[in-house]
Structure formats: structure tokens, C-alpha cells
N, CA and C atoms as a LAMMPS dump frame, in Angstrom:
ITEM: TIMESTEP
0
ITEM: NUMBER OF ATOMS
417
ITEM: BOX BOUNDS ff ff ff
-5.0000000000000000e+02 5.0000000000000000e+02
-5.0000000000000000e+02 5.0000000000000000e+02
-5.0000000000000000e+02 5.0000000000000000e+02
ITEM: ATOMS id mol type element x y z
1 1 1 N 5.938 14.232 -11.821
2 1 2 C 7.369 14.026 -11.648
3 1 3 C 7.593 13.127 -10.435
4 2 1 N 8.316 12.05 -10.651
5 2 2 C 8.472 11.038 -9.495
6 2 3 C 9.552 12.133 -8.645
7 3 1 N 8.984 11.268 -7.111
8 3 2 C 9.73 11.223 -6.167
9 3 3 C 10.664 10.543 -5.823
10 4 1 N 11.913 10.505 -5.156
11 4 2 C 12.509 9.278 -4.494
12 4 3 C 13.373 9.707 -3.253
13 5 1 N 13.18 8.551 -2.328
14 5 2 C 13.74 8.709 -1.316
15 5 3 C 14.492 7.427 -0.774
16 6 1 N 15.468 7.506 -0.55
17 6 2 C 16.66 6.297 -0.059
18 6 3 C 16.588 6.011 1.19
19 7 1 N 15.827 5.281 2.582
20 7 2 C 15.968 5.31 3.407
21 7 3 C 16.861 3.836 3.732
22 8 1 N 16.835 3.466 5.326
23 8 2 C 16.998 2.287 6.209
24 8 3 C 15.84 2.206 6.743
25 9 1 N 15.305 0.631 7.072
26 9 2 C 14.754 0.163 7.61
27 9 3 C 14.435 0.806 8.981
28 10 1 N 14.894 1.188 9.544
29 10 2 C 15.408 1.932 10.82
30 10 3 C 14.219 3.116 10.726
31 11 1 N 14.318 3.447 9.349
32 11 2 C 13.648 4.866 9.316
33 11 3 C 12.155 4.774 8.682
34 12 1 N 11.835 3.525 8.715
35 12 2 C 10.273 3.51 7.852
36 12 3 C 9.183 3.854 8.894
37 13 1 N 8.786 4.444 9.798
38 13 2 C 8.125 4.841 10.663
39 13 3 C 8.22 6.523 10.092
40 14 1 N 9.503 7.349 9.774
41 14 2 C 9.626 8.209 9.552
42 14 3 C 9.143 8.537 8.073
43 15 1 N 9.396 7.825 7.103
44 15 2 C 8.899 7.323 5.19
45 15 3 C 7.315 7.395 5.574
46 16 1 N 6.99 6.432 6.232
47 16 2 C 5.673 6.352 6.292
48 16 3 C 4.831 7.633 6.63
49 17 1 N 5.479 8.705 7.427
50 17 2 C 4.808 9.953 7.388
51 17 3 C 4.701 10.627 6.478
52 18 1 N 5.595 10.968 5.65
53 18 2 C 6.04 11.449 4.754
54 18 3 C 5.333 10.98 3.774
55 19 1 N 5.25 9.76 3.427
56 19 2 C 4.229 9.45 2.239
57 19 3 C 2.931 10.284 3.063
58 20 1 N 2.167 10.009 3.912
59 20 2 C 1.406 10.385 4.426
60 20 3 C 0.773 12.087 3.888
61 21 1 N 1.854 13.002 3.975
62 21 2 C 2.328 14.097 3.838
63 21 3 C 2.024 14.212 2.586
64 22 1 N 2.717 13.5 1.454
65 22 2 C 3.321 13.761 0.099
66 22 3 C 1.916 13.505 -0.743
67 23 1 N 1.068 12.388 -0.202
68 23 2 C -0.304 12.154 -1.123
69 23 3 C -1.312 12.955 -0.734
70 24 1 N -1.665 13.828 -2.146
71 24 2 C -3.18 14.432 -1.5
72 24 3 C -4.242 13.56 -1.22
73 25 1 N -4.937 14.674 -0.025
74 25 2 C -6.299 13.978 0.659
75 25 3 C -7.229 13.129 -0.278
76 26 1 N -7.211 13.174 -1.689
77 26 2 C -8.364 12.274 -2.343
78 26 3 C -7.332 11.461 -2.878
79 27 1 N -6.046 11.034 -2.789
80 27 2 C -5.508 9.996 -3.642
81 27 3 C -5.736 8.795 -2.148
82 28 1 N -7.092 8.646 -2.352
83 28 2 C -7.581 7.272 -1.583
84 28 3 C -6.925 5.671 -2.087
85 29 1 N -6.6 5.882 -3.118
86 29 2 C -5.489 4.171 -3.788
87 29 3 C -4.557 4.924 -3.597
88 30 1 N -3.749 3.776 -3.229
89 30 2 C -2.285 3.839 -3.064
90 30 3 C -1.735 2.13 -3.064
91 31 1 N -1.098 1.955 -4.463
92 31 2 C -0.007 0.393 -4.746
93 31 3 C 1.287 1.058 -4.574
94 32 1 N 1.517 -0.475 -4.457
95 32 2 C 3.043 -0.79 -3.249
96 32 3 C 3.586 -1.827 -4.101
97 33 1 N 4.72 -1.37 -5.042
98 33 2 C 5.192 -2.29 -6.248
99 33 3 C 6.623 -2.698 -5.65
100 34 1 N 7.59 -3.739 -6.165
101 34 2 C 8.764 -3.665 -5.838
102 34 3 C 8.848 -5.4 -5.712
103 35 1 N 10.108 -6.04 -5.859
104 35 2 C 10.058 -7.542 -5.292
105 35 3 C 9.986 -8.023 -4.283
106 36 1 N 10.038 -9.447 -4.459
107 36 2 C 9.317 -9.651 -2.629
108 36 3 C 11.176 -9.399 -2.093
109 37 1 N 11.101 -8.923 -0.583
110 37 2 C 11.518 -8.664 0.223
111 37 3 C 11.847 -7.048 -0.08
112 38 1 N 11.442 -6.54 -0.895
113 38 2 C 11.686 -4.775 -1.347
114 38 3 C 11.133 -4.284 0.341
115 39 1 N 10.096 -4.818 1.04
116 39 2 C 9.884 -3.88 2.165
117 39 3 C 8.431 -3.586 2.275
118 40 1 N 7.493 -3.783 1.128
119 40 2 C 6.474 -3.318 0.901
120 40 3 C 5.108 -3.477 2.06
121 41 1 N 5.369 -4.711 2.437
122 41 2 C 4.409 -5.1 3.856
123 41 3 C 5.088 -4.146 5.095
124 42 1 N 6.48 -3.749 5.331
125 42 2 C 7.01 -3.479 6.57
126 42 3 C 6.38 -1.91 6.15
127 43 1 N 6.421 -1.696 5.387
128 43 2 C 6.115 -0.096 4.776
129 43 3 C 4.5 -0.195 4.966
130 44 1 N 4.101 -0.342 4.629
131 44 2 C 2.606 -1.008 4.882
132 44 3 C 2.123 -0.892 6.628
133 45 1 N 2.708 -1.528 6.96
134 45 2 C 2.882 -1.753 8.835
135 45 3 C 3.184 -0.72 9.133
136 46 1 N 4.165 0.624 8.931
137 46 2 C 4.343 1.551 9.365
138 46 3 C 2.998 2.636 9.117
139 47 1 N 2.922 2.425 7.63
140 47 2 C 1.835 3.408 7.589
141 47 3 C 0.41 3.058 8.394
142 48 1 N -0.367 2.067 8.788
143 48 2 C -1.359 1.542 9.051
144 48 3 C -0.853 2.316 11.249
145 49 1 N 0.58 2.241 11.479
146 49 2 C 0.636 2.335 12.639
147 49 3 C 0.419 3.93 12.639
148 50 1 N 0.802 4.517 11.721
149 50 2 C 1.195 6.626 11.457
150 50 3 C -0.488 6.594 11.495
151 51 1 N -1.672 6.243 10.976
152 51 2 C -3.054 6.246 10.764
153 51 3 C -3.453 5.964 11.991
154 52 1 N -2.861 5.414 12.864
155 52 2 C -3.48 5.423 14.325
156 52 3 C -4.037 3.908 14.396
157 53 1 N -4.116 3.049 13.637
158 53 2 C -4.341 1.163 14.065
159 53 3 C -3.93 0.885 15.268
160 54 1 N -4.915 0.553 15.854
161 54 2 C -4.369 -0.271 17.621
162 54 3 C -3.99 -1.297 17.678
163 55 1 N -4.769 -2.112 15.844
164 55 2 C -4.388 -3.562 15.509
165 55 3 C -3.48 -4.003 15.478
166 56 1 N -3.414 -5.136 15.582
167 56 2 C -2.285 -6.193 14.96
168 56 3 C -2.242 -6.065 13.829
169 57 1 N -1.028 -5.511 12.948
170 57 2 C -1.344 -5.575 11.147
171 57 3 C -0.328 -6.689 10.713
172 58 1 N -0.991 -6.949 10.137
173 58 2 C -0.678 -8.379 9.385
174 58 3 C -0.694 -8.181 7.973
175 59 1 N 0.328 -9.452 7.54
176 59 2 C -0.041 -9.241 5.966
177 59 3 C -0.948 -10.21 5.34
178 60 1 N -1.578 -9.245 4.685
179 60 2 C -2.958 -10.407 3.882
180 60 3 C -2.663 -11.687 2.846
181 61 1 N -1.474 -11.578 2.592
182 61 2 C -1.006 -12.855 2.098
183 61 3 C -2.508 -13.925 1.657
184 62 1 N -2.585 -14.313 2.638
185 62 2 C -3.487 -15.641 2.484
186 62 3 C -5.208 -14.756 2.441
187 63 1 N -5.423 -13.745 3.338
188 63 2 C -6.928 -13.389 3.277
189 63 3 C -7.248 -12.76 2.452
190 64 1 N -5.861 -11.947 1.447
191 64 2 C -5.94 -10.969 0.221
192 64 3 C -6.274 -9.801 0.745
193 65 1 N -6.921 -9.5 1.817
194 65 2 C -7.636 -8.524 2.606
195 65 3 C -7.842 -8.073 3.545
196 66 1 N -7.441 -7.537 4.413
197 66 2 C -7.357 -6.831 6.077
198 66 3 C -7.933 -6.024 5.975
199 67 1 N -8.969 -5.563 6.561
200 67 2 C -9.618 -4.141 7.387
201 67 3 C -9.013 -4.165 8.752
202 68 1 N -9.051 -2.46 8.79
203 68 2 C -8.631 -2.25 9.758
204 68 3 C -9.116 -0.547 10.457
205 69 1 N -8.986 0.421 11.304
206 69 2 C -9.499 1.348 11.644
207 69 3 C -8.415 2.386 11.816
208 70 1 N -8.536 3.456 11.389
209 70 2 C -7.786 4.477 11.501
210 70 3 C -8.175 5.518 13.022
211 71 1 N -7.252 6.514 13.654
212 71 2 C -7.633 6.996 14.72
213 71 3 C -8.824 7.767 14.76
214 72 1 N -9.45 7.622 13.726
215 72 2 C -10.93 8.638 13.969
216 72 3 C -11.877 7.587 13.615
217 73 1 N -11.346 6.631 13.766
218 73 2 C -12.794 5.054 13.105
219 73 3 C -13.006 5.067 12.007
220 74 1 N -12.487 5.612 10.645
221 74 2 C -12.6 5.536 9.523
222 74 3 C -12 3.852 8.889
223 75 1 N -12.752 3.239 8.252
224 75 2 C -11.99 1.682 7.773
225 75 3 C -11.405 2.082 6.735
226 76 1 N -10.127 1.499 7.02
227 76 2 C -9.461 1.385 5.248
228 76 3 C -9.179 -0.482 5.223
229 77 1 N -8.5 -0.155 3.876
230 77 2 C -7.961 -1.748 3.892
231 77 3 C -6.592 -2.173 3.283
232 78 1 N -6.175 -3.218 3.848
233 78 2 C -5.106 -3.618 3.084
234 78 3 C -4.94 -4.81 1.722
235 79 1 N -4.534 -5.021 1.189
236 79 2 C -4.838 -5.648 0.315
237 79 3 C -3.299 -7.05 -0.905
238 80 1 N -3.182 -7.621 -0.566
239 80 2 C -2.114 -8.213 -1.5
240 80 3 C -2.746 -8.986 -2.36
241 81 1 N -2.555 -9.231 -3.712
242 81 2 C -2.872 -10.113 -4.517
243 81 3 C -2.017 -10.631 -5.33
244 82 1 N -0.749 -11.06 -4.621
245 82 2 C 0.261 -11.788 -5.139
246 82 3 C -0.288 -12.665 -6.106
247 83 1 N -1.398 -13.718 -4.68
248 83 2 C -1.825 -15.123 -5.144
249 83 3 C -2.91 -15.056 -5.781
250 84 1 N -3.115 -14.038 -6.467
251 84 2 C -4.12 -13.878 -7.698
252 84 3 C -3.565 -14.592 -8.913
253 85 1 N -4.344 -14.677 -9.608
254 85 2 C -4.13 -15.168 -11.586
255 85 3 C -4.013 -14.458 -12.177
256 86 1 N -5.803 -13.937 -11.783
257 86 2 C -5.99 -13.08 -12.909
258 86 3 C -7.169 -12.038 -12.789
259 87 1 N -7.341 -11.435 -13.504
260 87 2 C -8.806 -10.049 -12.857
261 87 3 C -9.622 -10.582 -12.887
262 88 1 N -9.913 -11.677 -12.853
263 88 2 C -11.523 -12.412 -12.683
264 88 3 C -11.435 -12.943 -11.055
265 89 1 N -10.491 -13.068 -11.025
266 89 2 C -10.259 -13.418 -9.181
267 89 3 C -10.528 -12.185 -8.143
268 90 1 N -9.741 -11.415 -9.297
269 90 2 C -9.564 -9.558 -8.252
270 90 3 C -11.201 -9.584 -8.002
271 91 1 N -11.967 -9.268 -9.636
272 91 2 C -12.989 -9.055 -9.584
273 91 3 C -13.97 -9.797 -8.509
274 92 1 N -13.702 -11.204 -8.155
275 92 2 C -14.709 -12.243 -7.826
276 92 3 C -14.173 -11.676 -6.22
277 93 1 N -13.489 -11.116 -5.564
278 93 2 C -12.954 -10.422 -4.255
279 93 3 C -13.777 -9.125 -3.8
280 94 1 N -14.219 -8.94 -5.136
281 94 2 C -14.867 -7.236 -4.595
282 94 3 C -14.403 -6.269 -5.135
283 95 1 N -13.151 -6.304 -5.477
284 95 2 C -11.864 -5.353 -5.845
285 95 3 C -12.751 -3.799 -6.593
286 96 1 N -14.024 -4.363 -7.353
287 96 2 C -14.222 -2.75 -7.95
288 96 3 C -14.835 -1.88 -6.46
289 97 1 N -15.322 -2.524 -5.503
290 97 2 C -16.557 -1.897 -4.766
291 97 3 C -15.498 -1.334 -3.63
292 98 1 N -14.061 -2.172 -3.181
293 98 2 C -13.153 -1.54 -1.86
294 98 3 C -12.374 -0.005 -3.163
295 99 1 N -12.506 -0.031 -4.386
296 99 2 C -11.497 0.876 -5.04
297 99 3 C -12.799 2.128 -4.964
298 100 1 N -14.454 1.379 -5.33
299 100 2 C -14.885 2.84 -5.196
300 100 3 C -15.936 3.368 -4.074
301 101 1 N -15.133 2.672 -3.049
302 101 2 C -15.417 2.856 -1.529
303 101 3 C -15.262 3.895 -0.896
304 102 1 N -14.327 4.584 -1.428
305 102 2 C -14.05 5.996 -0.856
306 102 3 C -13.173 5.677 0.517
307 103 1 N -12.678 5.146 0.489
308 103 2 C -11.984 4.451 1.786
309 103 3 C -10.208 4.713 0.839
310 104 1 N -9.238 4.267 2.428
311 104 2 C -8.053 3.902 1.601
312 104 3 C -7.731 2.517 1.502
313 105 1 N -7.26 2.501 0.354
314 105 2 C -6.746 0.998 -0.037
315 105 3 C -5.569 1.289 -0.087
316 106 1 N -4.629 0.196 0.313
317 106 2 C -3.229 -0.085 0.522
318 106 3 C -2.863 -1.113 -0.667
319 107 1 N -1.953 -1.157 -1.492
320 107 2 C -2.535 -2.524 -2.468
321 107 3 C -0.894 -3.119 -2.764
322 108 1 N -0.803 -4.122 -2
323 108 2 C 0.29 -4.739 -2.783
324 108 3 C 0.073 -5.263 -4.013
325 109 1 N 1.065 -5.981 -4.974
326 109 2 C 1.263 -6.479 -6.187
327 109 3 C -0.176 -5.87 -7.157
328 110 1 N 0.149 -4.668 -7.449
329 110 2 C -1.695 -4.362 -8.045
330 110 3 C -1.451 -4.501 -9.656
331 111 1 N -0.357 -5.348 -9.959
332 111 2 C -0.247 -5.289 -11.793
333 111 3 C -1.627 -5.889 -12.402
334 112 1 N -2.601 -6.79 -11.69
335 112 2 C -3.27 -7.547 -12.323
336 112 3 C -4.77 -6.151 -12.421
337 113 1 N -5.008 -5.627 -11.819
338 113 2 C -5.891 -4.728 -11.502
339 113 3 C -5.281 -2.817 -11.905
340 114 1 N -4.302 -3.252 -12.609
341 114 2 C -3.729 -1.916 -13.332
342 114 3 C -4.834 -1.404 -14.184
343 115 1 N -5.414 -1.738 -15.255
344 115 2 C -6.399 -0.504 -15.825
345 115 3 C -7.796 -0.319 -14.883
346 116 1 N -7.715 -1.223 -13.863
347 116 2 C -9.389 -0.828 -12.867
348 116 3 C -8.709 0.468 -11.718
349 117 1 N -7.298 0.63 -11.706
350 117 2 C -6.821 1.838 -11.089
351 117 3 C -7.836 3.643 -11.434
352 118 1 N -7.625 4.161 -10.505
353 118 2 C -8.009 5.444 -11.111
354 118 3 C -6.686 6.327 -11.151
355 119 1 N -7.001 6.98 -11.876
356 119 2 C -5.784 7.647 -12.361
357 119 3 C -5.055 8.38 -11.532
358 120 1 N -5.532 9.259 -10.305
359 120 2 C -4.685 9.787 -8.987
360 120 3 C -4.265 8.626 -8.58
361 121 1 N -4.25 7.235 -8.738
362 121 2 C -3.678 6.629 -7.714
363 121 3 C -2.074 7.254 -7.113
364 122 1 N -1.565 6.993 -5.961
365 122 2 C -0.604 7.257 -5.276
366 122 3 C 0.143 6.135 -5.747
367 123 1 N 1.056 6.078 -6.364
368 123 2 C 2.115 4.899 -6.932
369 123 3 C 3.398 4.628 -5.971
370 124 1 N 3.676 3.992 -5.363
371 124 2 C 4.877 3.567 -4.342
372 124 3 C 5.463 2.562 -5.319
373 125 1 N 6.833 2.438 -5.781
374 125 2 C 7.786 1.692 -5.958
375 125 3 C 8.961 1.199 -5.359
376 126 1 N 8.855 0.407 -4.363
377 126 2 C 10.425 -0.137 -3.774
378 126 3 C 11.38 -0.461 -4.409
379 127 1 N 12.239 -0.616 -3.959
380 127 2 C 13.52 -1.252 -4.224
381 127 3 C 14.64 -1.515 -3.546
382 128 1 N 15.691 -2.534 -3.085
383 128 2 C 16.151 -2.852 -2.582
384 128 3 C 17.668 -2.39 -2.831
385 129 1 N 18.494 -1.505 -1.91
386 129 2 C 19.646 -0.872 -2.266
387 129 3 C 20.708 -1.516 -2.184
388 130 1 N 21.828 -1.426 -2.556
389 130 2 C 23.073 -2.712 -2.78
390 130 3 C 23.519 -2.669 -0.917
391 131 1 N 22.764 -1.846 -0.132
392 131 2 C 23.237 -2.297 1.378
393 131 3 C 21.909 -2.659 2.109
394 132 1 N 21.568 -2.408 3.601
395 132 2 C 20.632 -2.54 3.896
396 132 3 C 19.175 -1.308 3.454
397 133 1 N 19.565 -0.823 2.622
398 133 2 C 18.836 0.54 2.448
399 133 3 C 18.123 0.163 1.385
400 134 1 N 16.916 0.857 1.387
401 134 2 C 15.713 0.945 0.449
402 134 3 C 15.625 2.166 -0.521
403 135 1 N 14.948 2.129 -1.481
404 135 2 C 14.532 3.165 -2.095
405 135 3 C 12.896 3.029 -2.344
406 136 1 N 12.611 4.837 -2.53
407 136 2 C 10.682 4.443 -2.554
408 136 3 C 10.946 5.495 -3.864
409 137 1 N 10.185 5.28 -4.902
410 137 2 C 9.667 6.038 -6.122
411 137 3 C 8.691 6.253 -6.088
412 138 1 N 8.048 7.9 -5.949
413 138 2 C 6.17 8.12 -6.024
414 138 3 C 6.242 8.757 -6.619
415 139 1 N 4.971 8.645 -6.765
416 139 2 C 3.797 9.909 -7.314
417 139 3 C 2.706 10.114 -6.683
């Protein structure tokens, strides 16, 4: 049964726990769907900061891929593949070996890599509210 929650921008530091909260310990994938400006990188940035990152988080846009360290030194990663084609690109990236890494993956735009998902994935859906406010849809 989906979730949803209506926040502000204001409050994605607070969302970001809460997802945190809401996914069990083995739903290691987690995609981040929604159009561009839905929020999905700023949501992204919050959660990577709630995990304890000292980094600079950035969006992978161009590297497709960020590692980064959580407060106990565990690596996860981030991941966008806007500027993908097609699953021969995902594939030619690594994409099966960071999904069965046992690590967390963060995954923007993951439509192209939808059946290499495992089935707990953690599903985030944005959306952009008729004011400055967001909405998130999970599972």
C-alpha cells in the first residue's frame, strides 16, 4: 500500500528521515521517479546528509555515479541515468554488480533498468504540488 506525504522544501531534511525510517533494513535499492525539477536530487542530498556524508554531494548527472561514505564507512552510491539510451549502457556502467553489491543505491530516472530491479526495491515518486510543495509516493 503506497505511502504519501506532502511536504515543503523547507522540510526535506525532515522527509529524508522518515524515508530513512519507513524502508526496511534490506530494501538496499531505492529509485527516485518524478520530472525534472520534482526535487529528486535535493531529496537525494538530504538523505546522503541524514546517512552521515561529510561529502560534497553532487548530482551525478554527467558521472552517472557518485560514491560516497555513510557515518560508519559503509559506501553506498548515487546514481542518475537520465543520459542513458538504453540497458546496454546501464549494463556497460556496472549497473548489475552496484544493484548486487549489497550496498545502497540511490537511483534516479531507473525506468531503463526497471526489470534488473529486485522486487523490495524502495520506490520514491515525486511530484510537484500546484504551490511550492512536493509530494513523495512509497513503498
Amino acid at each position: 500500500m503506497p505511502n504519501t506525504i506532502v511536504y515543503s522544501l523547507e522540510e526535506v531534511e525532515e522527509i529524508a528521515k522518515r524515508l530513512l525510517k519507513a524502508a526496511a533494513p534490506e530494501q538496499s535499492i531505492w529509485t527516485f521517479t518524478g520530472e525534472i525539477g520534482a526535487g529528486k536530487t535535493t531529496l537525494i542530498k538530504a538523505i546522503c546528509r541524514t546517512l552521515g556524508s561529510e561529502e560534497t554531494i553532487s548530482s551525478p548527472t554527467f558521472s552517472l555515479v557518485n560514491e560516497y561514505e555513510d557515518q560508519m564507512g559503509e559506501t553506498f552510491y548515487h546514481m542518475d541515468l537520465y543520459r542513458l539510451n538504453d540497458v546496454e549502457e546501464a549494463l556497460d556502467i556496472g549497473i548489475e554488480e552496484y544493484l548486487d553489491s549489497g550496498r545502497r543505491c540511490l537511483i534516479e530516472w531507473p525506468g531503463l533498468i526497471e526489470h534488473l530491479l529486485p522486487e523490495d526495491t524502495f520506490r520514491i515518486k515525486l511530484e510537484i504540488g500546484s504551490d511550492s510543495s512536493r509530494k513523495i509516493i512509497f513503498l
